[in-house]
PDB file with one MODEL, atoms N, CA, C and O in Angstrom:
MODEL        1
ATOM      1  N   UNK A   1      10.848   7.153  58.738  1.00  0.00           N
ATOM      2  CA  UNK A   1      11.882   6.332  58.139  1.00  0.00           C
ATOM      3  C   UNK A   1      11.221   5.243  57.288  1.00  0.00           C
ATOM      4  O   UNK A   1      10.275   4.501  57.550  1.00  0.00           O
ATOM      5  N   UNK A   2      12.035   5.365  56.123  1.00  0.00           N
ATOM      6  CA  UNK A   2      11.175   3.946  55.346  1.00  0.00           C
ATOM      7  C   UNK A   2      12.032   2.577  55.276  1.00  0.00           C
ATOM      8  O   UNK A   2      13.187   2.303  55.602  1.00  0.00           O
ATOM      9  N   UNK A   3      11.058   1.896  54.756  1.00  0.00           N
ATOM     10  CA  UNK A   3      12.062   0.690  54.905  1.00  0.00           C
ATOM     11  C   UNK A   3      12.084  -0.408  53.917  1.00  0.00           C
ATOM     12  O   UNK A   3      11.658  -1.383  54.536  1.00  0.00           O
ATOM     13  N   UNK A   4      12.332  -0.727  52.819  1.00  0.00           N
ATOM     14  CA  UNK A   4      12.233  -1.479  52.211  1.00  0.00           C
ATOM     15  C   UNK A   4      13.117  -2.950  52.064  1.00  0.00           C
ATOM     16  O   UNK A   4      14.324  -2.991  51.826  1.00  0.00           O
ATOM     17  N   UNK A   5      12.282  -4.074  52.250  1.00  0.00           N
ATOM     18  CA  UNK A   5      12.505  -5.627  51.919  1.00  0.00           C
ATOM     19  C   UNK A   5      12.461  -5.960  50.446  1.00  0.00           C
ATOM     20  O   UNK A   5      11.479  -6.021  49.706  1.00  0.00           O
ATOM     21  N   UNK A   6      13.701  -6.156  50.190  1.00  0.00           N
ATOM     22  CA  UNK A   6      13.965  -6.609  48.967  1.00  0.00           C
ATOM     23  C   UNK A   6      14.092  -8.550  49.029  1.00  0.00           C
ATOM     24  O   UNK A   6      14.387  -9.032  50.123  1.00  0.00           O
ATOM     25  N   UNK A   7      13.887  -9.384  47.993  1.00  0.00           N
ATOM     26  CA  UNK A   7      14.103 -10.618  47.798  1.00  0.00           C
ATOM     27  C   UNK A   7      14.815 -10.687  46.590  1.00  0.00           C
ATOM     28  O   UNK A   7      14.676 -10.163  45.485  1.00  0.00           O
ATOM     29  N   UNK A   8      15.687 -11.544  47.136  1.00  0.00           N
ATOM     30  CA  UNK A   8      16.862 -11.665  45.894  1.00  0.00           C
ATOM     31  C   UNK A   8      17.643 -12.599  45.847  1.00  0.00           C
ATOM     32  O   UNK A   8      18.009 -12.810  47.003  1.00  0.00           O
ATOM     33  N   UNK A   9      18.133 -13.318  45.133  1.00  0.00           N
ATOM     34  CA  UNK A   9      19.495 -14.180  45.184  1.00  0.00           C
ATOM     35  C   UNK A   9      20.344 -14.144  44.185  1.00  0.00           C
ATOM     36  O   UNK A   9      19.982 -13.659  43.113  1.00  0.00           O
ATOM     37  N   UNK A  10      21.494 -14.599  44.339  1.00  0.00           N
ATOM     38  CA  UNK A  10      22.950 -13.723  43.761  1.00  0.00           C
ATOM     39  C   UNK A  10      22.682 -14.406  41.895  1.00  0.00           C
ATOM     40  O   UNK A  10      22.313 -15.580  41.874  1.00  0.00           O
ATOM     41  N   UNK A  11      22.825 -13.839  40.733  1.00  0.00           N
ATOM     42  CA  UNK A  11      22.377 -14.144  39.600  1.00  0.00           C
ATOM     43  C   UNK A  11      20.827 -13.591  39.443  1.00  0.00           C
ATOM     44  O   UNK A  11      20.374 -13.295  38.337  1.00  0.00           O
ATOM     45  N   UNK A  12      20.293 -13.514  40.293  1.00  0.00           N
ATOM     46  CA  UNK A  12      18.890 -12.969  39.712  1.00  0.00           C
ATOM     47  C   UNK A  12      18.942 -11.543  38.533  1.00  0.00           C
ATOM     48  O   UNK A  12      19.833 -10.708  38.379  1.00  0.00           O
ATOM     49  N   UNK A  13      17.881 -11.664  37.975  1.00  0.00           N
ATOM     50  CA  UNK A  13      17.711 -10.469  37.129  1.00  0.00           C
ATOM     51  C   UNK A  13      16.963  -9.894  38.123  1.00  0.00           C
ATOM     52  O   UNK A  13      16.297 -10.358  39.049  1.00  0.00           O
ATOM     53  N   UNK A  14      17.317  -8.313  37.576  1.00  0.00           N
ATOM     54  CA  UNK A  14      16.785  -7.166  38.164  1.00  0.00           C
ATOM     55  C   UNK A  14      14.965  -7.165  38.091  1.00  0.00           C
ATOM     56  O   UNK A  14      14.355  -6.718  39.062  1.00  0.00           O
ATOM     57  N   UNK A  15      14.214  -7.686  36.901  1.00  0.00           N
ATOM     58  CA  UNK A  15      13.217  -7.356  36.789  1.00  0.00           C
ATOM     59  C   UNK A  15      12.343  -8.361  37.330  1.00  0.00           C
ATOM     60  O   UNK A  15      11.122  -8.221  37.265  1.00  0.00           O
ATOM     61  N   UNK A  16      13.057  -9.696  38.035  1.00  0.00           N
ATOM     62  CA  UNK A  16      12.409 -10.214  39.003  1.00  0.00           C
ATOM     63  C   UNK A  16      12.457 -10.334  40.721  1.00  0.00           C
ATOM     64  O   UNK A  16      11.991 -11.119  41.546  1.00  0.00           O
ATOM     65  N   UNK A  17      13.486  -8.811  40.777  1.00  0.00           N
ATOM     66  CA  UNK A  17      13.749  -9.066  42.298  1.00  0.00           C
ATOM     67  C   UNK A  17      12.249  -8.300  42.611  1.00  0.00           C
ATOM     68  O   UNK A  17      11.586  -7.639  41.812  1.00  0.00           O
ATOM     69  N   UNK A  18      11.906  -8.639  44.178  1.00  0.00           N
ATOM     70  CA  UNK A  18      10.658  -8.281  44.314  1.00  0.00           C
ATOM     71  C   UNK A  18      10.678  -7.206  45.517  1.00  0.00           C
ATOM     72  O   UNK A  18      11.471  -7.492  46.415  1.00  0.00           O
ATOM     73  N   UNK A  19       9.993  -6.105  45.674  1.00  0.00           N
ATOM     74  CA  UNK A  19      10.378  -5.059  47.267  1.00  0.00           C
ATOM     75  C   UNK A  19       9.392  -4.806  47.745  1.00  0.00           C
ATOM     76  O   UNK A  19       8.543  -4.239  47.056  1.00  0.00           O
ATOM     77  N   UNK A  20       9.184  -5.057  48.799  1.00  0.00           N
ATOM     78  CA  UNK A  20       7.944  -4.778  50.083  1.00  0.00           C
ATOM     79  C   UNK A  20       8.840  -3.923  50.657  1.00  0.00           C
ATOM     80  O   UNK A  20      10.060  -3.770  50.714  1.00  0.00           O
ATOM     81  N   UNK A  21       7.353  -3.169  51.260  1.00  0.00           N
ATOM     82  CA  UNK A  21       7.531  -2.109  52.615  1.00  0.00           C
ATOM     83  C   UNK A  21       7.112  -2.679  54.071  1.00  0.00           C
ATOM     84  O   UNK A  21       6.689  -2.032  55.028  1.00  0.00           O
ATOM     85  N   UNK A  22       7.285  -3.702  53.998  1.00  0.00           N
ATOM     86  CA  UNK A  22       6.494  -4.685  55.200  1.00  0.00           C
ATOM     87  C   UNK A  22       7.319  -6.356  55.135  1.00  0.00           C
ATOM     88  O   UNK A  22       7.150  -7.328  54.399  1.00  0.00           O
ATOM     89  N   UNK A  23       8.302  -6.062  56.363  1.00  0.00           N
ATOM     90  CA  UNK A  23       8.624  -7.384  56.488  1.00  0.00           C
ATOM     91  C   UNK A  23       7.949  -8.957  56.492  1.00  0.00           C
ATOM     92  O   UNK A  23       8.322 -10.094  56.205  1.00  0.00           O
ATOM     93  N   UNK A  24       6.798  -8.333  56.969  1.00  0.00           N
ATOM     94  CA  UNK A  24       5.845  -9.673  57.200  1.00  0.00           C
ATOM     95  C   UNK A  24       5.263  -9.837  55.630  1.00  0.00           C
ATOM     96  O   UNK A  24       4.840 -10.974  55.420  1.00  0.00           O
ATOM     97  N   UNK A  25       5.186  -9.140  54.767  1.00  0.00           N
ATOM     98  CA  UNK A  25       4.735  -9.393  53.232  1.00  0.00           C
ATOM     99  C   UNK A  25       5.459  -9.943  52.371  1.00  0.00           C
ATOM    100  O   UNK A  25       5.101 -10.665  51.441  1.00  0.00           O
ATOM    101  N   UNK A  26       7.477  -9.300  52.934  1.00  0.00           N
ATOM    102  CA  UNK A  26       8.334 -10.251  52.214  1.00  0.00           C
ATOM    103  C   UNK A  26       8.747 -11.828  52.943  1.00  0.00           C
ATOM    104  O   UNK A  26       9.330 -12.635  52.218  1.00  0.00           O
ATOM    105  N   UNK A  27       8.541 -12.073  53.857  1.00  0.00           N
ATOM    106  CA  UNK A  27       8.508 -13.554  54.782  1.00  0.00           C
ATOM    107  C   UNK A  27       7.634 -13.996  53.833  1.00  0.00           C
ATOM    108  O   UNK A  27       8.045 -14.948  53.169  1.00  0.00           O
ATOM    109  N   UNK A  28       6.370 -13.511  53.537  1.00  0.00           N
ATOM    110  CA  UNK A  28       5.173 -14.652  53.189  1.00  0.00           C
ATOM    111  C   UNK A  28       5.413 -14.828  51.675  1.00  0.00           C
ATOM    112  O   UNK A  28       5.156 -15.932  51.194  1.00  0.00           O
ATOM    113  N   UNK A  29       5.836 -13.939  50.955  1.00  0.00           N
ATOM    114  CA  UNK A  29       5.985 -13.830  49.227  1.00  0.00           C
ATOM    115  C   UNK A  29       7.203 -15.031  49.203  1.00  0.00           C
ATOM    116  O   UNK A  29       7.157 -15.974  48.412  1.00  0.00           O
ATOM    117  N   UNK A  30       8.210 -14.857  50.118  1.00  0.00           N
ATOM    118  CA  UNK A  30       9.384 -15.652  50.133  1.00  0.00           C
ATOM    119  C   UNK A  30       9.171 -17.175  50.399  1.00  0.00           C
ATOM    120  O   UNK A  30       9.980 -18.000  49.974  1.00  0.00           O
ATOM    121  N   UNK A  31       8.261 -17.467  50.986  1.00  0.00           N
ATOM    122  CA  UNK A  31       7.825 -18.939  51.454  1.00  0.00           C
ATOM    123  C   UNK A  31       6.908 -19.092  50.279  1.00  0.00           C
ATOM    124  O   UNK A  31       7.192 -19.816  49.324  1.00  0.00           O
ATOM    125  N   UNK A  32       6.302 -18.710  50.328  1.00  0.00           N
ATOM    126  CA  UNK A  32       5.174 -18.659  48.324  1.00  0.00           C
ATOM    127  C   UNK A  32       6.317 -18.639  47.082  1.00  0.00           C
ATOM    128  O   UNK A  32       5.988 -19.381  46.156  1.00  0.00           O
ATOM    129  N   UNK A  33       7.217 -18.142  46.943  1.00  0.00           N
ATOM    130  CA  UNK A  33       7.937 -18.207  46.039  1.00  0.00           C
ATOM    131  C   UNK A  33       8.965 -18.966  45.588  1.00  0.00           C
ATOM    132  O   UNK A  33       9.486 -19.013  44.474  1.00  0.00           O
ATOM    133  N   UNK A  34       9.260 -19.730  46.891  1.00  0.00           N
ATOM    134  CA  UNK A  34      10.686 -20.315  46.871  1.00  0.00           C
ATOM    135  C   UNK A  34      10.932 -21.474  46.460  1.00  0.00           C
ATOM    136  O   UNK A  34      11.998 -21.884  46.001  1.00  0.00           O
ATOM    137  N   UNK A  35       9.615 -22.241  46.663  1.00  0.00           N
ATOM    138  CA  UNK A  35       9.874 -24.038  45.724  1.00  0.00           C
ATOM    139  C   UNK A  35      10.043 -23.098  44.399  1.00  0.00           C
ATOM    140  O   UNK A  35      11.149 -23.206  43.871  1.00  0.00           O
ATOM    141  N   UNK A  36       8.971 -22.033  43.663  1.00  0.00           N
ATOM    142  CA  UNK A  36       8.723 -21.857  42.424  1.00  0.00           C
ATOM    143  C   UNK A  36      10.548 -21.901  41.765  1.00  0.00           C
ATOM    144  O   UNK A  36      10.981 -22.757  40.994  1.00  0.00           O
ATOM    145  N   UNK A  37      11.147 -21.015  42.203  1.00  0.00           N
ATOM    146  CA  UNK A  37      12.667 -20.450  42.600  1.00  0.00           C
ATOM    147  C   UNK A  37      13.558 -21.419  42.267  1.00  0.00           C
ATOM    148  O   UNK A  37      14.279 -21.620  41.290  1.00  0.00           O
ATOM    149  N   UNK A  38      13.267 -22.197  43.697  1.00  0.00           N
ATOM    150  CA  UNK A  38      14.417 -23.770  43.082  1.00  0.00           C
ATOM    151  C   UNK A  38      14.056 -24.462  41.838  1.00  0.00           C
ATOM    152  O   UNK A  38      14.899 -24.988  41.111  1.00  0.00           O
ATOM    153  N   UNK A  39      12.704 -24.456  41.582  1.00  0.00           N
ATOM    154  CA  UNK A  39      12.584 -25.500  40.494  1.00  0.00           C
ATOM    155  C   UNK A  39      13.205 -24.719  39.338  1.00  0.00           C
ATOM    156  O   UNK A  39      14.014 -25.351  38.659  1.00  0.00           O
ATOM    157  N   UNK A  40      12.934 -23.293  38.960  1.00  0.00           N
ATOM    158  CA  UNK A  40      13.094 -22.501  37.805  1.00  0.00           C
ATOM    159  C   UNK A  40      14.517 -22.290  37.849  1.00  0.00           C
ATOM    160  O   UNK A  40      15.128 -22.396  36.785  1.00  0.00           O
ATOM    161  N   UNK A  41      15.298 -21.941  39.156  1.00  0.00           N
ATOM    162  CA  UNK A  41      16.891 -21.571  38.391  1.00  0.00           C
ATOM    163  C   UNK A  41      17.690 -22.320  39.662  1.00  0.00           C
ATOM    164  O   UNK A  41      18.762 -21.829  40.015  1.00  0.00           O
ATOM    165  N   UNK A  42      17.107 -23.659  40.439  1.00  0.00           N
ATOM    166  CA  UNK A  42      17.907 -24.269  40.589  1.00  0.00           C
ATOM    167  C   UNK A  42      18.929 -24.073  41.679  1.00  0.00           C
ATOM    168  O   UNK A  42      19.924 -24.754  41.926  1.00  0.00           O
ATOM    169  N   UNK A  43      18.295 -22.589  42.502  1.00  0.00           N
ATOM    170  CA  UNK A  43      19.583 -21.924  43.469  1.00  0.00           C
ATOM    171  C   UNK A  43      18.079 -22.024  44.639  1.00  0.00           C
ATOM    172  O   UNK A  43      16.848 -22.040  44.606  1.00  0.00           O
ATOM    173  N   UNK A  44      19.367 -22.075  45.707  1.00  0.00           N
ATOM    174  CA  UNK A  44      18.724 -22.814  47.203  1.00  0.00           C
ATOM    175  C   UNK A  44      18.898 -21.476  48.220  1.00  0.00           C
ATOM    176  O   UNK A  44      18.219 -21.303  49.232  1.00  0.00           O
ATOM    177  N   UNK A  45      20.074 -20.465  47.677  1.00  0.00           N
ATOM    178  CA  UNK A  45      20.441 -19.162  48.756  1.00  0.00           C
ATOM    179  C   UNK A  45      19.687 -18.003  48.132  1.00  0.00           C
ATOM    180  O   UNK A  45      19.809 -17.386  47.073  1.00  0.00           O
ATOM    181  N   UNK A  46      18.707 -17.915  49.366  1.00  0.00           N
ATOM    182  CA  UNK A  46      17.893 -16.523  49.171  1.00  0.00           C
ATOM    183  C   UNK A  46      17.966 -15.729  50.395  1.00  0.00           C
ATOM    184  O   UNK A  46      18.295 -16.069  51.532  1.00  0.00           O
ATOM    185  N   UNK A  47      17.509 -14.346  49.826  1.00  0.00           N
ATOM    186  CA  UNK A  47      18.096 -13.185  50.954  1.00  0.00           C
ATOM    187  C   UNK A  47      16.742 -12.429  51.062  1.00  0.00           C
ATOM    188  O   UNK A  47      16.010 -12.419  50.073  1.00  0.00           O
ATOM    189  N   UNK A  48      16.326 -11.731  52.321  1.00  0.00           N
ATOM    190  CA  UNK A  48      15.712 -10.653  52.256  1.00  0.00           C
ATOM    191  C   UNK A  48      16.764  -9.609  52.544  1.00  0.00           C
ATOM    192  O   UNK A  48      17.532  -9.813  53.484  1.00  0.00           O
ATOM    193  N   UNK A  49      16.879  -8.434  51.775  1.00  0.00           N
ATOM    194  CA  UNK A  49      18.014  -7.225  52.172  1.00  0.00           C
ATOM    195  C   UNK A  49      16.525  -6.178  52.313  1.00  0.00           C
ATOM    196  O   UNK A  49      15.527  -6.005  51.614  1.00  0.00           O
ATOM    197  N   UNK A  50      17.246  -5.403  54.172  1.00  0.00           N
ATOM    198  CA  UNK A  50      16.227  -4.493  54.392  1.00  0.00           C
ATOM    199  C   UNK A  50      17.053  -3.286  53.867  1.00  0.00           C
ATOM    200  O   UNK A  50      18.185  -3.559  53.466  1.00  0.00           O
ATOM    201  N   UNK A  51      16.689  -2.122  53.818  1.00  0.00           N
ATOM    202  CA  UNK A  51      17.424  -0.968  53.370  1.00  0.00           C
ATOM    203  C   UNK A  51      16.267  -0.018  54.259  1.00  0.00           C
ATOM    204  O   UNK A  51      15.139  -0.162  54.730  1.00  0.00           O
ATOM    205  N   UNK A  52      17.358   1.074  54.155  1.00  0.00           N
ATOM    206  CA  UNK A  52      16.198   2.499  54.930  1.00  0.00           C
ATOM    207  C   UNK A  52      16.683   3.398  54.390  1.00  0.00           C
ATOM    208  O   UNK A  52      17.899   3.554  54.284  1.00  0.00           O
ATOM    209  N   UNK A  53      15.779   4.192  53.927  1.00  0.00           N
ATOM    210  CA  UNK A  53      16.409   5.979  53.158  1.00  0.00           C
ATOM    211  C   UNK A  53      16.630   6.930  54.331  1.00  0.00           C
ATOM    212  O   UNK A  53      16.076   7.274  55.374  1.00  0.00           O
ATOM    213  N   UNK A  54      18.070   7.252  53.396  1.00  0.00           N
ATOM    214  CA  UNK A  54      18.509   8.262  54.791  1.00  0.00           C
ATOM    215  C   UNK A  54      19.308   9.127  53.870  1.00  0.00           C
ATOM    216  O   UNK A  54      20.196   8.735  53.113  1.00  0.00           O
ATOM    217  N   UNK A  55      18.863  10.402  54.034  1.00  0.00           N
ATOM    218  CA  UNK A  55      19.667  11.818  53.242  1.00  0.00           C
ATOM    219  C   UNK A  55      19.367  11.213  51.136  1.00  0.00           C
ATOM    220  O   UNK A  55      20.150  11.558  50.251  1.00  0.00           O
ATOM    221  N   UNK A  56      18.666  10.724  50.994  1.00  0.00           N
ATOM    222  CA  UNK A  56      18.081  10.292  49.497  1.00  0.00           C
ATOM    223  C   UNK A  56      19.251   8.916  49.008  1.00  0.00           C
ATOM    224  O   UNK A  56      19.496   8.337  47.950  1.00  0.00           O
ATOM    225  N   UNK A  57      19.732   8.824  50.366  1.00  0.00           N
ATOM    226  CA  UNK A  57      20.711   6.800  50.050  1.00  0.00           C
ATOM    227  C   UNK A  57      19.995   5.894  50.556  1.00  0.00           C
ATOM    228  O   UNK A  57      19.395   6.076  51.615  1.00  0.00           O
ATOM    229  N   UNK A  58      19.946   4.849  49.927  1.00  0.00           N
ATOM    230  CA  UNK A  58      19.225   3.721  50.866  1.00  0.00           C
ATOM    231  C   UNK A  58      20.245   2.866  51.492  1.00  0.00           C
ATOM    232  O   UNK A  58      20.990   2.374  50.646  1.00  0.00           O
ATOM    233  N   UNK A  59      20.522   2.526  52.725  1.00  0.00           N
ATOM    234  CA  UNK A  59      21.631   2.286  53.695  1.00  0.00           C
ATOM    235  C   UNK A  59      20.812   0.942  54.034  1.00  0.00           C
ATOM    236  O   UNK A  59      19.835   0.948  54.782  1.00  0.00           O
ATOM    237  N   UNK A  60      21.312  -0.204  53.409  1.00  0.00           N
ATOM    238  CA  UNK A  60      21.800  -1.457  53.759  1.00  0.00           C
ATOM    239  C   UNK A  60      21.318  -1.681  55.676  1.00  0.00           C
ATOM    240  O   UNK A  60      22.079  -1.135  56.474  1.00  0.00           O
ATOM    241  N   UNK A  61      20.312  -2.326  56.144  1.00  0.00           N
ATOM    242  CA  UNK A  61      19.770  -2.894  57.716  1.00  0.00           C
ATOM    243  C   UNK A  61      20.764  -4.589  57.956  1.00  0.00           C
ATOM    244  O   UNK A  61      21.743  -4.790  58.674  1.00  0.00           O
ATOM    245  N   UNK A  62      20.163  -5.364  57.222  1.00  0.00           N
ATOM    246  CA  UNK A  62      21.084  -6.509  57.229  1.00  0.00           C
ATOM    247  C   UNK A  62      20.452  -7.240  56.411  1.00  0.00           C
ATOM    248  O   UNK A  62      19.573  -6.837  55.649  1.00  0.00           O
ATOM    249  N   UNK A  63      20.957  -8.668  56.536  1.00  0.00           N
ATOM    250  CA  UNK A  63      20.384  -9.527  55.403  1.00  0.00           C
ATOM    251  C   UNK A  63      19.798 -10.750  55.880  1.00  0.00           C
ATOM    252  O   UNK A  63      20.439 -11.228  56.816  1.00  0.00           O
ATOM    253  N   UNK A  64      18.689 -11.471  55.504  1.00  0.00           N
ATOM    254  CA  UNK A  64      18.766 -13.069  56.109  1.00  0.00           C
ATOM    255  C   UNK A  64      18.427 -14.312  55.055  1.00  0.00           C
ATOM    256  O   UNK A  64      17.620 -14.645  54.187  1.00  0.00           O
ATOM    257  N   UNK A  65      19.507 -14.715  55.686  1.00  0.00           N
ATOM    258  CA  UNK A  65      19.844 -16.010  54.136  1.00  0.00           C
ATOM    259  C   UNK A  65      18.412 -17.036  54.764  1.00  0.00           C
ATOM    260  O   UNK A  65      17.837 -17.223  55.836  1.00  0.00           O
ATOM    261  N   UNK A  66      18.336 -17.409  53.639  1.00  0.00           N
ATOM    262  CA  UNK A  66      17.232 -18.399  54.256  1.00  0.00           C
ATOM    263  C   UNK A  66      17.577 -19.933  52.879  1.00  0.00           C
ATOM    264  O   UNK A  66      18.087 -19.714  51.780  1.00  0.00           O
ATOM    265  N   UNK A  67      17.282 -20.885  53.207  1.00  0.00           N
ATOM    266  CA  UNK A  67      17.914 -21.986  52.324  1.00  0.00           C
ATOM    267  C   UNK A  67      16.546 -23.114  52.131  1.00  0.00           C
ATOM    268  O   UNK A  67      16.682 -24.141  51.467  1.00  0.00           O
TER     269      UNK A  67
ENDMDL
END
């Protein structure tokens, strides 16, 4: 089963959301990234969304807001 961590917050462009296969890689990119984040667009609600491929869909795990 795979699993991919996406980082994202609502308005982002597509070509800066970022996806790990390793929760512990998107925690650490997310704490490294996130002053950069507020200062550049000013938004405080960020998400990791996990997903897992199942039958060639990627099915939504859950989400965690982090502020």
């Amino acid at each position: 089963m795979c699993q991919l961590y996406i980082i994202a917050f609502d308005g982002m462009e597509w070509d800066n959301i970022q996806i790990f296969d390793n929760r512990i890689e998107a925690e650490y990119a997310l704490e490294k990234i996130k002053n950069k984040l507020i200062k550049t667009y000013n938004q405080y609600n960020f998400r990791i969304e996990t997903f897992v491929k199942r039958n060639d869909r990627f099915v939504p795990i859950y989400t965690t807001l982090k502020k």
